[in-house]
C-alpha positions as CSV (number, residue, x, y, z in Angstrom):
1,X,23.8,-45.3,86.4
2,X,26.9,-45.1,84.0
3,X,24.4,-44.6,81.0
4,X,22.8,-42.2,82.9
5,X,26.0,-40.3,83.6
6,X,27.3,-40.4,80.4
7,X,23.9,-38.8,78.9
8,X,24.1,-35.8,81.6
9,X,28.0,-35.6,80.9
10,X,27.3,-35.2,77.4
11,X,24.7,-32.8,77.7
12,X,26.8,-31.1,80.1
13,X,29.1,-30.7,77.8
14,X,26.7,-29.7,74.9
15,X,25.4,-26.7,76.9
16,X,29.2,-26.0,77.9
17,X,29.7,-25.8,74.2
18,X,26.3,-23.7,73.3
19,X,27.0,-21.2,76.2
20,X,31.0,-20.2,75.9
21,X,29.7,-19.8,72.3
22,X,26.5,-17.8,73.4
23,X,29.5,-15.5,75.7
24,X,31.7,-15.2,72.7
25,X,31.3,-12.0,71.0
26,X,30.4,-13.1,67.4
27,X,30.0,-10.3,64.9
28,X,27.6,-11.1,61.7
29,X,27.8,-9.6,58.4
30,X,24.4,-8.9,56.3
31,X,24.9,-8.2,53.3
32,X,22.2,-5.5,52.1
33,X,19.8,-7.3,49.6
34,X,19.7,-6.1,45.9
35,X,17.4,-3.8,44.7
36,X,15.4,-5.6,42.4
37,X,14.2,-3.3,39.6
38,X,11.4,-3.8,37.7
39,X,12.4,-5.4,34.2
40,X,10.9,-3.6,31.1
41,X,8.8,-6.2,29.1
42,X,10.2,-6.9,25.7
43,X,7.3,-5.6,24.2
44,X,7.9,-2.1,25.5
45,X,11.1,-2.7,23.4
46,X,9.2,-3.9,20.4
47,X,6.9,-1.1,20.6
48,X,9.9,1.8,21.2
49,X,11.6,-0.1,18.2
50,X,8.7,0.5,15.8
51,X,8.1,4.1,17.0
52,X,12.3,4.7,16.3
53,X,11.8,3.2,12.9
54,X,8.9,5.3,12.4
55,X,10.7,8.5,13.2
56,X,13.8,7.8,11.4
57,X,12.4,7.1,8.0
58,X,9.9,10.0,8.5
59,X,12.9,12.1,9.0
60,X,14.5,10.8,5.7
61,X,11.3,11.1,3.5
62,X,11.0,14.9,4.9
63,X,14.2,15.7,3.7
64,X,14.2,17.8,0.3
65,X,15.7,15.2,-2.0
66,X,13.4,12.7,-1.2
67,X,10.6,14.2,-2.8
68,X,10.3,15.3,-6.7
69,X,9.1,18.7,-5.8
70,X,11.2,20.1,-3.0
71,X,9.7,21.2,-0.2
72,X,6.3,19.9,-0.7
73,X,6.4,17.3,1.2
74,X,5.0,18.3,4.8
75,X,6.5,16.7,7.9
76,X,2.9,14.9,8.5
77,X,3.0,14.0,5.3
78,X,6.0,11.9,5.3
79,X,5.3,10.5,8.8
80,X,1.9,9.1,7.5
81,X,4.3,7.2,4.7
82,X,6.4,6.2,6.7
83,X,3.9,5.0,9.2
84,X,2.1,3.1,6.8
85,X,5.7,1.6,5.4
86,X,6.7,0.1,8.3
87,X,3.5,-0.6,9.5
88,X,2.9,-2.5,6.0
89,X,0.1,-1.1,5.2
90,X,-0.2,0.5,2.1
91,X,-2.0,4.0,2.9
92,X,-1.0,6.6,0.9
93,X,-1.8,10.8,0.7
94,X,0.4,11.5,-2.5
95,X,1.4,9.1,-5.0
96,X,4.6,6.8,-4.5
97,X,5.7,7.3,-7.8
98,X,4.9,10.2,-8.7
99,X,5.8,12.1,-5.1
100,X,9.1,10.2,-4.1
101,X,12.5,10.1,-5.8
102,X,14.6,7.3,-6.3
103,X,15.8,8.0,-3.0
104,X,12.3,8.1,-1.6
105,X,11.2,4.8,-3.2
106,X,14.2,3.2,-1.9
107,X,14.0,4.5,1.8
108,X,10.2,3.5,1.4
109,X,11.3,-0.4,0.5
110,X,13.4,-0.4,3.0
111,X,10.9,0.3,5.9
112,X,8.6,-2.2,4.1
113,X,11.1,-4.7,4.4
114,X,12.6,-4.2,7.9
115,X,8.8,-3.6,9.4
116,X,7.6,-6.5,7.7
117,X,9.8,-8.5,9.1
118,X,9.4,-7.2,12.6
119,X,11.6,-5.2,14.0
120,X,12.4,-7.5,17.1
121,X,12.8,-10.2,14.9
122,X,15.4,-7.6,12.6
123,X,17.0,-6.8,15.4
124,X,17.0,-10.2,17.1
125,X,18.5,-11.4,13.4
126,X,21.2,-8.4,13.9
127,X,22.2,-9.6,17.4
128,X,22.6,-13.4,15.9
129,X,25.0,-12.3,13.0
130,X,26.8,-9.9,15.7
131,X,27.3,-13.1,17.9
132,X,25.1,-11.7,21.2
133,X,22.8,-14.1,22.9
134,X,19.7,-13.8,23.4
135,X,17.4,-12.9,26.5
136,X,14.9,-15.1,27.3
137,X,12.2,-11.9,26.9
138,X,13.6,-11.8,23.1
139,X,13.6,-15.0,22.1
140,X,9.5,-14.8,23.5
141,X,8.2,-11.5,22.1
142,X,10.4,-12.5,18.5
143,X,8.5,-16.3,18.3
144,X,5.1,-14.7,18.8
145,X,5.6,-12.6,16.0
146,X,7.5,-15.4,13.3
147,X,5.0,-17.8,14.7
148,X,6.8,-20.2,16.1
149,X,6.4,-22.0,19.2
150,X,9.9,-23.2,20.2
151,X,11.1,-20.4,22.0
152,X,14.6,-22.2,21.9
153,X,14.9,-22.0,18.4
154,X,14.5,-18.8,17.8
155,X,18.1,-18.4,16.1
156,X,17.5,-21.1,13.3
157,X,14.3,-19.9,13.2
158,X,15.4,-16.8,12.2
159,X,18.4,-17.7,9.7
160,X,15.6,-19.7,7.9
161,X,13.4,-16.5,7.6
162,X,15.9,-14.6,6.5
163,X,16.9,-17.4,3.3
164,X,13.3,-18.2,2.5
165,X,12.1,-13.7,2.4
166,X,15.4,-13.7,-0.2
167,X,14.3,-16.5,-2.7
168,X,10.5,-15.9,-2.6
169,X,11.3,-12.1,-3.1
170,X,14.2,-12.8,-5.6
171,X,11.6,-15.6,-7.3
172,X,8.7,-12.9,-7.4
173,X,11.2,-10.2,-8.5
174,X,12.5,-12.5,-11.5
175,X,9.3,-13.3,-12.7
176,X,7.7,-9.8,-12.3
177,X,10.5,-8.3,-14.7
178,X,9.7,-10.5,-16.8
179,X,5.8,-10.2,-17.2
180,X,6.5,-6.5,-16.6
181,X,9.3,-6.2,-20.2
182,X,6.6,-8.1,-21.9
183,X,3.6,-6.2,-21.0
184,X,6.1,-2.8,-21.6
185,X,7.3,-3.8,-24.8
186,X,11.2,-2.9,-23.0
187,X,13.4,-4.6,-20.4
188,X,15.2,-1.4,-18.3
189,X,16.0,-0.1,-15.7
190,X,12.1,1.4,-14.4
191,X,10.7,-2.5,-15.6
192,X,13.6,-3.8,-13.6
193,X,12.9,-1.5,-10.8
194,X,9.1,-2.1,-10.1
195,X,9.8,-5.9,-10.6
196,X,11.3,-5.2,-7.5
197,X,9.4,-2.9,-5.7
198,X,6.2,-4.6,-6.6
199,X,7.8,-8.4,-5.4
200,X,8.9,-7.0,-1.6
201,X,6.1,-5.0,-1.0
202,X,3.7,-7.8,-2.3
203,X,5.1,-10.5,-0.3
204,X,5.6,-8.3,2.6
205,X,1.8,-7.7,2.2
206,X,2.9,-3.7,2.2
207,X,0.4,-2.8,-1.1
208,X,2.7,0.0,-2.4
209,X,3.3,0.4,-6.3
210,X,5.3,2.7,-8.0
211,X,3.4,2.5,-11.1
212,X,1.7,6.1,-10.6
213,X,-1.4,7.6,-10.9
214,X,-2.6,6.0,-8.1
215,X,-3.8,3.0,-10.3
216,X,-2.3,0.1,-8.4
217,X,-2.7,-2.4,-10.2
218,X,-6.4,-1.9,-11.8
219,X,-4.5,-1.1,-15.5
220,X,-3.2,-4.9,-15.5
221,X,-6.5,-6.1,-15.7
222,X,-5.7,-7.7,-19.6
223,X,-2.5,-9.5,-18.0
224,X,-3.4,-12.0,-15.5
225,X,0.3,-13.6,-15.0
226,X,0.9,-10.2,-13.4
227,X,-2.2,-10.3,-11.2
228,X,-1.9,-13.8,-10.0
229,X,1.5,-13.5,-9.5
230,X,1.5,-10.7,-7.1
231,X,-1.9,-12.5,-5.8
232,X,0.7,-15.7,-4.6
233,X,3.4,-13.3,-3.7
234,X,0.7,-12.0,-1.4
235,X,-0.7,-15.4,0.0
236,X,2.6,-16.1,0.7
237,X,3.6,-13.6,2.7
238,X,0.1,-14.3,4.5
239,X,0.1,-17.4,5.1
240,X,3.6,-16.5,7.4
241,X,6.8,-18.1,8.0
242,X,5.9,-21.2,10.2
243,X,3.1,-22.3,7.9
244,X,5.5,-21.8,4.8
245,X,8.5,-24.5,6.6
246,X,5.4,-26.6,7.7
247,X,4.4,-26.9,3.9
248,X,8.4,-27.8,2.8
249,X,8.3,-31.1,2.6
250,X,5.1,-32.4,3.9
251,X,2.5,-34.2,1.8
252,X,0.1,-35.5,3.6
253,X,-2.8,-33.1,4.9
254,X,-2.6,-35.3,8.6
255,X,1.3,-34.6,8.8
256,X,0.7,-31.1,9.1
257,X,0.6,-29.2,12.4
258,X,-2.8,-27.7,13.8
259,X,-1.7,-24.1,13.5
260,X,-1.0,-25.0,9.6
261,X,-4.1,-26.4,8.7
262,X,-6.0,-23.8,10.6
263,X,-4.7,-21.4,8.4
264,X,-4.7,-23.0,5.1
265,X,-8.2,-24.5,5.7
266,X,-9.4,-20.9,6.4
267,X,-7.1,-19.1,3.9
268,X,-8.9,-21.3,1.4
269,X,-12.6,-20.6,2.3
270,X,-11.9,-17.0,3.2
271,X,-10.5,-16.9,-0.7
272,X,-13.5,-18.8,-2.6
273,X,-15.7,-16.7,-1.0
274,X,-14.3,-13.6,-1.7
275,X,-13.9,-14.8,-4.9
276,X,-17.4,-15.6,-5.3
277,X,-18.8,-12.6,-3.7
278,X,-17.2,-10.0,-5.7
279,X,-17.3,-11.8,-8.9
280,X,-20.9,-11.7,-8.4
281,X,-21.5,-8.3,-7.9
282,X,-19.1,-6.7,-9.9
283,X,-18.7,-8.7,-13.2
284,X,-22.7,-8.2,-13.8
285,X,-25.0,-5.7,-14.5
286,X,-23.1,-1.9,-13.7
287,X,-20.7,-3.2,-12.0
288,X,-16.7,-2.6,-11.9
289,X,-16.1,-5.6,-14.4
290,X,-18.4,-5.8,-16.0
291,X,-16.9,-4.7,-19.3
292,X,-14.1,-7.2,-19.0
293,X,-14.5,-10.8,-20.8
294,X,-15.2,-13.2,-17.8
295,X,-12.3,-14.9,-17.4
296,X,-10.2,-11.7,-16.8
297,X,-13.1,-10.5,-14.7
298,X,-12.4,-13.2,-12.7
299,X,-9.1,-13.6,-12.2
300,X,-9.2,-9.9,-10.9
301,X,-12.0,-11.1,-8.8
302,X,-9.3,-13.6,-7.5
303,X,-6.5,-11.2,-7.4
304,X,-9.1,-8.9,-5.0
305,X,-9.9,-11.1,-2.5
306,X,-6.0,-12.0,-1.9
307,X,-5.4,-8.1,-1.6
308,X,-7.5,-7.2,0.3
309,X,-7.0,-9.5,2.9
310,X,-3.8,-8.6,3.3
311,X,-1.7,-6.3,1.1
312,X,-4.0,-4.2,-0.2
313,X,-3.1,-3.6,-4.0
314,X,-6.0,-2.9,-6.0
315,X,-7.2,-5.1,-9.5
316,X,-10.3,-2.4,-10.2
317,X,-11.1,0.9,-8.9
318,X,-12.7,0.6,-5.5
319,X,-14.0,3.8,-5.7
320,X,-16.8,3.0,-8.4
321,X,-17.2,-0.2,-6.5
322,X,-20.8,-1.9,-5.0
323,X,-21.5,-0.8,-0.7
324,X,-21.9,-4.3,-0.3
325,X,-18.7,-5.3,-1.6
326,X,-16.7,-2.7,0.2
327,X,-18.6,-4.2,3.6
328,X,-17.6,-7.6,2.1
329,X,-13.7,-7.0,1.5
330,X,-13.8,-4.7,5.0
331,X,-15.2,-7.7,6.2
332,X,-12.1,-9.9,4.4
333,X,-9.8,-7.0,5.6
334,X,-10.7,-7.2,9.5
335,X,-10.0,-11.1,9.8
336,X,-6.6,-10.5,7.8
337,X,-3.8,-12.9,7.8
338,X,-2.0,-15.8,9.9
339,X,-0.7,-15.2,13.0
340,X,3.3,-14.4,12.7
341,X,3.0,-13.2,9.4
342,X,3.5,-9.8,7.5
343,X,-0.4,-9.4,7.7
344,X,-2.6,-7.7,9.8
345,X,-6.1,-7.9,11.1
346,X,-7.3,-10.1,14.0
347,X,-5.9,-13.2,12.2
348,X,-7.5,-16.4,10.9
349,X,-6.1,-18.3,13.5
350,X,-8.2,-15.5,16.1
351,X,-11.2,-15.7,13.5
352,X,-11.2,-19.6,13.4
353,X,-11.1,-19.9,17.2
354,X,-13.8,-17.8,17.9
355,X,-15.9,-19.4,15.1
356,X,-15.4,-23.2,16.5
357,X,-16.2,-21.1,20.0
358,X,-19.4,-20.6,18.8
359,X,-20.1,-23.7,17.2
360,X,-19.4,-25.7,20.4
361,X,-21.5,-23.4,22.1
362,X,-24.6,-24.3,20.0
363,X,-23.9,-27.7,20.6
364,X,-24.3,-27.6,23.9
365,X,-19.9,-28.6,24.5
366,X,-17.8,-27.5,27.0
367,X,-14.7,-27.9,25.2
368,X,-13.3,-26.3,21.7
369,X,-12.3,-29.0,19.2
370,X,-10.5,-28.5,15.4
371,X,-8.9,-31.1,13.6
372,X,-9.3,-33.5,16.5
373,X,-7.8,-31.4,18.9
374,X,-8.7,-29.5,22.0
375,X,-7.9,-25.6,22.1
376,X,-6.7,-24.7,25.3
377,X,-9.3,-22.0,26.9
378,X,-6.7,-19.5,27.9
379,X,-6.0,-19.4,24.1
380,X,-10.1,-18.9,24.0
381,X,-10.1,-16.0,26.1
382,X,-6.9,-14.6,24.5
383,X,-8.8,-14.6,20.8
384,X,-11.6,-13.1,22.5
385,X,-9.7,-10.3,23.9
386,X,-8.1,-9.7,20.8
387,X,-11.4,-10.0,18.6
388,X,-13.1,-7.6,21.1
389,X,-10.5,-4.9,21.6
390,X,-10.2,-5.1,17.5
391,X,-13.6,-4.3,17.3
392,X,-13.8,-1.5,20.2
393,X,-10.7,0.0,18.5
394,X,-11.9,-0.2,14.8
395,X,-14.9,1.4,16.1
396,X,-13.8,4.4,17.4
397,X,-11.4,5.2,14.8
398,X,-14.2,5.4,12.9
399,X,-16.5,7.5,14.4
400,X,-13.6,10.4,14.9
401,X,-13.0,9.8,11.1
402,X,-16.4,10.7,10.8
403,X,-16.8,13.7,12.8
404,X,-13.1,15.0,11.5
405,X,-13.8,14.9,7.8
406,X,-16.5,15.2,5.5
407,X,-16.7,11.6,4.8
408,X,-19.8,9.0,5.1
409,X,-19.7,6.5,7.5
410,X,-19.0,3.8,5.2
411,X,-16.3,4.7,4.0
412,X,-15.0,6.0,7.3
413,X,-15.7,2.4,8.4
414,X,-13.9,1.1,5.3
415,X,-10.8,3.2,5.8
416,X,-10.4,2.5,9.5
417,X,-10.6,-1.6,9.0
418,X,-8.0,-0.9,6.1
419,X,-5.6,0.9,8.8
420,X,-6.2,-1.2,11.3
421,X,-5.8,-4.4,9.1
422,X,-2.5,-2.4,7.9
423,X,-3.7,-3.5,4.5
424,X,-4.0,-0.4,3.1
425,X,-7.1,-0.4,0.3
426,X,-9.1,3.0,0.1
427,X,-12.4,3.9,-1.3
428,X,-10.6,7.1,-2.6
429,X,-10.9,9.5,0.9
430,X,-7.3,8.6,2.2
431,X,-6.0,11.7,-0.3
432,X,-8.9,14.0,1.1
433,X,-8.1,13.6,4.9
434,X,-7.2,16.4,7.0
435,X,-4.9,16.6,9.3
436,X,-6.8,15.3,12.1
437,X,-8.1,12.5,9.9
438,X,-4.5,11.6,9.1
439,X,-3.4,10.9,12.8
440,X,-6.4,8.8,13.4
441,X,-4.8,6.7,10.4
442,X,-1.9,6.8,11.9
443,X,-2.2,5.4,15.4
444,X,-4.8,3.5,13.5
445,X,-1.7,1.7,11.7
446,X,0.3,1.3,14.2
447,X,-2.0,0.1,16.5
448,X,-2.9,-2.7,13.9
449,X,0.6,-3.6,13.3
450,X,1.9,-4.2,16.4
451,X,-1.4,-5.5,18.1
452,X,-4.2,-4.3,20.4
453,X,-3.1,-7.1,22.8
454,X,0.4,-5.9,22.9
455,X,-0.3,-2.3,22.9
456,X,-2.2,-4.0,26.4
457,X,0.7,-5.2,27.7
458,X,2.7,-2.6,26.7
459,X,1.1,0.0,28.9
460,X,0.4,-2.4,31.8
461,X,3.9,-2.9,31.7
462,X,3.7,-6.5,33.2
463,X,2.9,-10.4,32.2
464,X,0.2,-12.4,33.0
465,X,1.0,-14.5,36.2
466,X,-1.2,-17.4,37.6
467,X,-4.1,-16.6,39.6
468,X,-3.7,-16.6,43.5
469,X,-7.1,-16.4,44.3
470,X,-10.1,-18.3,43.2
471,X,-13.7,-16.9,44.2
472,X,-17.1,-18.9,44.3
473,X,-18.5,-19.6,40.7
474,X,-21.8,-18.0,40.4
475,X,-24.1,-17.5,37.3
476,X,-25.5,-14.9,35.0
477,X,-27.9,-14.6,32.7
478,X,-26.8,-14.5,28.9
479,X,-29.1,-13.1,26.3
């Protein structure tokens, strides 16, 4: 009975307690939740940022001291160069040299340099030196394009980019004076001037010269050093920045990371048989080359299939070249560079996963392998994406080529892989376009800079997010 009474006494006094507080008049304040507003990916950013860039040195290049003649220079004109510069391309209507002033030249280096960098990463380099931190959308968007995969250490990351582009440009500038005075006859000024030109926009895989005429490079065909130098300056820049610190110190083929020997292993193939191929068919018989001694026939044969996977400099007039070699170095100009470099194209590291896709496929295997390891098939699909809207894209620029100028379809094909590929080689139409052609190039350009994938994104305006629902797996038929 006492236990009894003390249970009912408390819980006499427990309701006493709940009710008074029930008759108490007790006033709550809710705060009003926040509005969340939707956050603007970083690519919208990266995209705005290479439009600004765009507009800004257009603007420069249009005004009248920027070009030799005054007022010759149209407005589309100088959009479509400066387009092409900080799109790293290389796709020119009127001559660099022999259009642009000093003042030209040097606005043009400068959007070579700043776009081949990546704007985000430029900017995200600005915001380190300023002493801002970084958002976590930054730090992101800037690793996908220096190829790194520590989103963390995106600020070393970027302090080492920034020493290593100014001693492999400063290396490439030193030696180009050099072979440059010697091939001149004269050390001044000019020599000094496209040692410099010709080192940033080869290692930013940009393909502008200042040598005039339109020749590119095709007149060094007797100095090799020059050739081969610009050809490394090139693979350099292609091979991109996380392959380049990967290489540093490492000498053994089995301490290197997947990404790097991805790229190096198909960098290499890619560049024999491009070698091969055009060495064939145009050191022989009527071909482009064929009046050179072999050896310089094939060093330019060397030099070609660097450019055109990437920069797009030119070591014999493609213009007088075989159809099957421009289908070959389109072919060489599609795949392009590694990914997080200054090159274009759907990248090697796209190129290999699809073809160890396939090869896994004929094998019967469910998983993809390289090197020992698996690829993840989110990464799969993403290459396949890429590949496929690459090809869509490539495709219909293209065809409106075609029906907008009075151009065959090969080279329509050829010029709209070498804007998409921002790397810039032309069969000799780019100067003919009309207007219409030249905005095809264009978006073309900028498209294949900043990526069909992010261009995706970008007008989605949202990220990928883990699938809530799952439906029942059911089969097709294939082939």
């Amino acid at each position: 009975m006492h236990s009894g009474g003390q249970q009912r006494q408390g819980a006499q006094i427990g309701n006493l307690r709940v009710r008074r507080g029930r008759r108490q008049r007790q006033v709550v304040e809710v705060e009003r939740p926040p509005i969340r507003r939707p956050r603007r990916p970083s690519v919208l950013f990266l995209v705005g940022g290479f439009l600004a860039l765009i507009a800004i040195g257009a603007v420069l290049l249009w005004l009248p001291f920027a070009s030799r003649d005054p007022g010759s220079v149209s407005l589309l004109t100088a959009l479509f160069t400066s387009t092409s510069a900080v799109c790293v391309t290389g796709l020119v209507v009127v001559d660099t040299y022999d259009s642009w002033t000093t003042f030209g030249q040097v606005v043009i280096l400068a959007l070579i340099q700043l776009g081949g960098l990546g704007f985000m990463a430029s900017a995200t380099l600005l915001l380190l030196v300023l002493g801002r931190r970084l958002s976590l959308g930054q730090r992101v968007v800037t690793a996908s394009l220096t190829g790194t995969l520590g989103a963390a250490s995106v600020g070393d990351l970027l302090r080492r980019i920034f020493v290593m582009t100014l001693v492999i440009e400063a290396a490439g500038t030193a030696i180009l004076i050099a072979l440059f005075a010697v091939a001149e006859g004269a050390l001044d000024a000019r020599v000094a001037w496209r040692g410099l030109f010709t080192a940033v926009s080869g290692f930013n895989n940009a393909g502008f010269d200042i040598e005039g005429g339109g020749r590119s490079l095709s007149h060094f065909a007797t100095h090799p050093l020059i050739l081969l130098t610009v050809a490394a300056l090139t693979i350099a820049g292609g091979l991109g920045y996380a392959v380049l610190w990967d290489l540093r110190n490492i000498r053994r083929w089995r301490a290197l990371s997947l990404n790097s020997k991805i790229v190096l292993s198909t960098y290499a193939v890619l560049q024999v048989l491009g070698t091969l191929a055009i060495f064939a068919r145009e050191a022989f018989g009527n071909g482009t080359l064929a009046s050179y001694a072999w050896p310089h026939a094939f060093v330019s044969s060397f030099a070609e299939s660097a450019y055109s996977r990437t920069s797009g400099f030119t070591a014999f007039d493609l213009g007088h070249a075989e159809p099957d070699v421009l289908l070959i170095i389109a072919g060489l100009m599609f795949i392009g560079g590694a990914s997080g470099s200054t090159a274009g194209g759907i990248k090697v590291n796209t190129f290999t996963s699809l073809f160890a896709t396939i090869i896994a496929s004929i094998r019967g295997e469910e998983h993809v392998h390289l090197f020992q390891r698996e690829i993840p098939w989110t990464q799969v699909n993403r290459a396949l994406t890429v590949a496929l809207l690459s090809v869509a894209f490539v495709f219909t620029s293209a065809i409106a080529l075609h029906a907008t100028n009075d151009a065959d379809a090969l080279h329509s094909i050829f010029e709209a892989v070498s804007a998409f590929g921002t790397v810039g080689l032309s069969a000799g139409i780019t100067g003919t376009l009309n207007a219409a052609g030249q905005l095809v190039l264009i978006v073309a350009m900028f498209v294949g800079r900043v990526g069909p994938l992010t261009i995706a994104l970008a007008l989605t305006a949202r990220f990928s997010a883990r699938e809530r629902i799952r439906y029942p797996e059911a089969e097709i038929n294939i082939g």
